[in-house]
C-alpha positions in Angstrom: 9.0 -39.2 -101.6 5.1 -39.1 -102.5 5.6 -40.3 -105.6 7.3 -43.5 -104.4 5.0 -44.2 -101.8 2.0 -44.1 -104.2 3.9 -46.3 -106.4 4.2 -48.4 -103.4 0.5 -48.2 -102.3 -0.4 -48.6 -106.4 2.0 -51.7 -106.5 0.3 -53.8 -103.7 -2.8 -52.8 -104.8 -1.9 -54.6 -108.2 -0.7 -57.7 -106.1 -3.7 -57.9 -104.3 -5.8 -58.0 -107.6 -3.8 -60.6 -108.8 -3.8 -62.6 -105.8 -7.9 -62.0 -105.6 -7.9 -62.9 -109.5 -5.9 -65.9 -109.0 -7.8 -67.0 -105.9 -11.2 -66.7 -108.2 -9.5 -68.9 -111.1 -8.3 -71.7 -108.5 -11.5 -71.5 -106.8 -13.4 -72.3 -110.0 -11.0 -74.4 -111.1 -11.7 -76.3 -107.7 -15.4 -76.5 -108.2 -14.7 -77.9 -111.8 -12.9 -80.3 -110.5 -15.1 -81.2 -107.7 -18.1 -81.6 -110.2 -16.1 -83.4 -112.5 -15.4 -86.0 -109.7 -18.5 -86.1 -108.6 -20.5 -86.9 -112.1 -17.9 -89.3 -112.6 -18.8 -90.9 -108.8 -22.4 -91.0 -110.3 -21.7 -92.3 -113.9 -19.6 -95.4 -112.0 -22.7 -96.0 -109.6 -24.9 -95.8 -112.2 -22.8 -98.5 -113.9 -22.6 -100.8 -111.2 -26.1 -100.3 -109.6 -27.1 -101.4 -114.0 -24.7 -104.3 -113.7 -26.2 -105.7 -110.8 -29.8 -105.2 -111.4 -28.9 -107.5 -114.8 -27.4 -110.0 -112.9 -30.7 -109.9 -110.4 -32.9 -109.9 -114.1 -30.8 -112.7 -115.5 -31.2 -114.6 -112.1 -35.0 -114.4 -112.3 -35.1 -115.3 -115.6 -32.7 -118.2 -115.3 -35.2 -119.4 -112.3 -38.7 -119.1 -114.2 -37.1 -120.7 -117.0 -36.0 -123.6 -114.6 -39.5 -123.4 -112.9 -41.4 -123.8 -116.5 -39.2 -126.7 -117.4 -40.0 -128.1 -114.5 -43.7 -127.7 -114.6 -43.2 -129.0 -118.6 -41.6 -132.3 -117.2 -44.4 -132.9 -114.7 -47.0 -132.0 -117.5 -46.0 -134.6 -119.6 -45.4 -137.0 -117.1 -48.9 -136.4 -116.3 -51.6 -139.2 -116.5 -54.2 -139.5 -119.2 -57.7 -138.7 -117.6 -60.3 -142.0 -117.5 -63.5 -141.8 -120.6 -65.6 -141.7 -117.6 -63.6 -138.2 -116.1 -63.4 -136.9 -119.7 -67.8 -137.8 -120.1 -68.4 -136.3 -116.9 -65.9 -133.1 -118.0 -67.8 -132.8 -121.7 -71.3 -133.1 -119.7 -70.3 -130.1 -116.8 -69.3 -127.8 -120.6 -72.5 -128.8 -122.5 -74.5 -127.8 -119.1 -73.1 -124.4 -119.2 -73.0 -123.8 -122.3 -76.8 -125.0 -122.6 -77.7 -122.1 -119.6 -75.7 -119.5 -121.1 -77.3 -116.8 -122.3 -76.6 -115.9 -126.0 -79.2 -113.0 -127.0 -77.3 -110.8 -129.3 -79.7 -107.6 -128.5 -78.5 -107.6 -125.4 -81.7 -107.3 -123.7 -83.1 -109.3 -121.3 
């Protein structure tokens, strides 16, 4: 009668190591998973968040190229400045140039 009820005691003992080791392999199975899931959650933000910042990129780009265009077209629409402007223009240039400093040593 001993004998059985150690094998008894000895058999759910066995059962209760494989139900703790299979508890331990579906809990780390679980956490795989749950990681898995959750790079792939990041990977497909990522993606998205990329895809949209592009489109933002391409937008900007789209409108400074429509802005320099723009400013193009009213460049060479532009009028031709008078002689007189362009003299007076030439004159304010000479002037500066004339007070302008050029010593090489640089000391003064």
């Amino acid at each position: 009668m001993q004998t059985e009820i150690i094998n008894k005691v000895l058999s759910v003992e066995d059962r209760a190591q494989k139900i703790i080791r299979d508890s331990e392999r579906n809990a780390r199975d679980i956490v795989a998973d749950a990681q898995a899931t959750a790079n792939e959650m990041v990977r497909s933000s990522l993606k998205t968040e990329r895809e949209r910042q592009n489109t933002v990129i391409a937008q900007a780009q789209a409108d400074a190229d429509a802005e320099l265009a723009e400013y193009e077209a009213s460049l060479a629409g532009g009028k031709e400045l008078a002689p007189d402007v362009l003299d007076k223009v030439a004159n304010l240039i000479v002037d500066k140039v004339s007070l302008t400093d050029f010593d090489e040593g640089g000391e003064q």
